[in-house]
N, C-alpha and C positions, 0 to 999 in steps of 0.2 A: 555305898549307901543303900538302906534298904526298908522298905518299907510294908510293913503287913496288914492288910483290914482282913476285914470279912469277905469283899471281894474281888480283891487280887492280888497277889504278893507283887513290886516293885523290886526290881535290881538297876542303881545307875551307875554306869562305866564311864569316866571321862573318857573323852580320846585317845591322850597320850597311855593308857592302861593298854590297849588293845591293838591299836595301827602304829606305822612307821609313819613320823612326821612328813606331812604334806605327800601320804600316798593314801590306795584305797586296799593295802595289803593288811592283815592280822599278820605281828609280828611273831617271830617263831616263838621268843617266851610265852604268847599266849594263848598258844595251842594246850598244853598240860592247864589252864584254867577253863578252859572252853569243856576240856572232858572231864573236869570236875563239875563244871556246869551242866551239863550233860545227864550227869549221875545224878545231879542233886535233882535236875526237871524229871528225869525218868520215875524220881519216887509220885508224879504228880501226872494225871490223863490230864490233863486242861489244856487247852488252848497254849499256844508263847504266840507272844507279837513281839518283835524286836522293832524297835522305832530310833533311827539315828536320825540328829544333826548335821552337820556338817559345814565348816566353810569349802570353797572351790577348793578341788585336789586332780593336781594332773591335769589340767585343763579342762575337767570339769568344772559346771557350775556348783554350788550349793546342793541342789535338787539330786543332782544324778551322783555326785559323791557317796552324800547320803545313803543313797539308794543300793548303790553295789558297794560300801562296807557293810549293811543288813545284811545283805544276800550273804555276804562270805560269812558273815554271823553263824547265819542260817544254815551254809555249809558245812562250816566245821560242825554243829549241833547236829548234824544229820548224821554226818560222817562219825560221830560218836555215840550213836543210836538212836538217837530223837527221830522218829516218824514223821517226813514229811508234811502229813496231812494236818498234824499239830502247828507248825509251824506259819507266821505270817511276817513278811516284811514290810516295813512303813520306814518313808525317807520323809523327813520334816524339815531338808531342806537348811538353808542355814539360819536357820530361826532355834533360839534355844529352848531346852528341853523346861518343862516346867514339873517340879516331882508335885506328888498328893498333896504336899502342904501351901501350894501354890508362891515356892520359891522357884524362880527361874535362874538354871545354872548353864552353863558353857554347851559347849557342841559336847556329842558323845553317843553314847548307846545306853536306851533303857529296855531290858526282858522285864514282862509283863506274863507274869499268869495269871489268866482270867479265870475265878472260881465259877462255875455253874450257880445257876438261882438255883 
């Protein structure tokens, strides 16, 4: 799902698209979408925030799930040439994700580019 204004492109990943059920790993199918995501951010300087969801994984709570599936987000994006400095991780815990139109959907991951004023 994806969503475009004037000031910031939205991409929303359910869960099961990217992680292996009830862990905090990117499965290996979703490394070849991660460097096509990659290519597509590279054509953009802005800003990415990746902000996950999460219920408890691995005997993590909500919070810290969240948190280190971002990160590996984050690593695969880097590892595929995304600039660190571009980059921001945000865990929301297991509270679901709400897109622009103010529908709230499941645990998962939304990238966020932020356009400049």
């Amino acid at each position: 799902e994806i969503h475009n204004t004037h000031d910031y492109l939205t991409m929303n990943f359910p869960m099961p698209t990217l992680f292996l059920p009830g862990t905090v790993t990117l499965m290996p199918e979703a490394e070849p979408m991660m460097a096509r995501l990659a290519a597509f951010l590279g054509i953009f300087n802005e800003q990415v925030q990746i902000l996950a969801s999460s219920e408890p994984e691995m005997g993590m709570n909500g919070w810290m799930a969240a948190s280190t599936q971002s990160a590996a987000i984050a690593k695969s994006l880097e590892q595929n040439g995304i600039v660190p400095a571009r980059l921001e991780t945000v865990s929301r815990g297991p509270n679901p994700r709400e897109t622009p139109g103010g529908v709230f959907v499941g645990t998962g991951v939304t990238i966020v580019v932020i356009r400049p004023d």
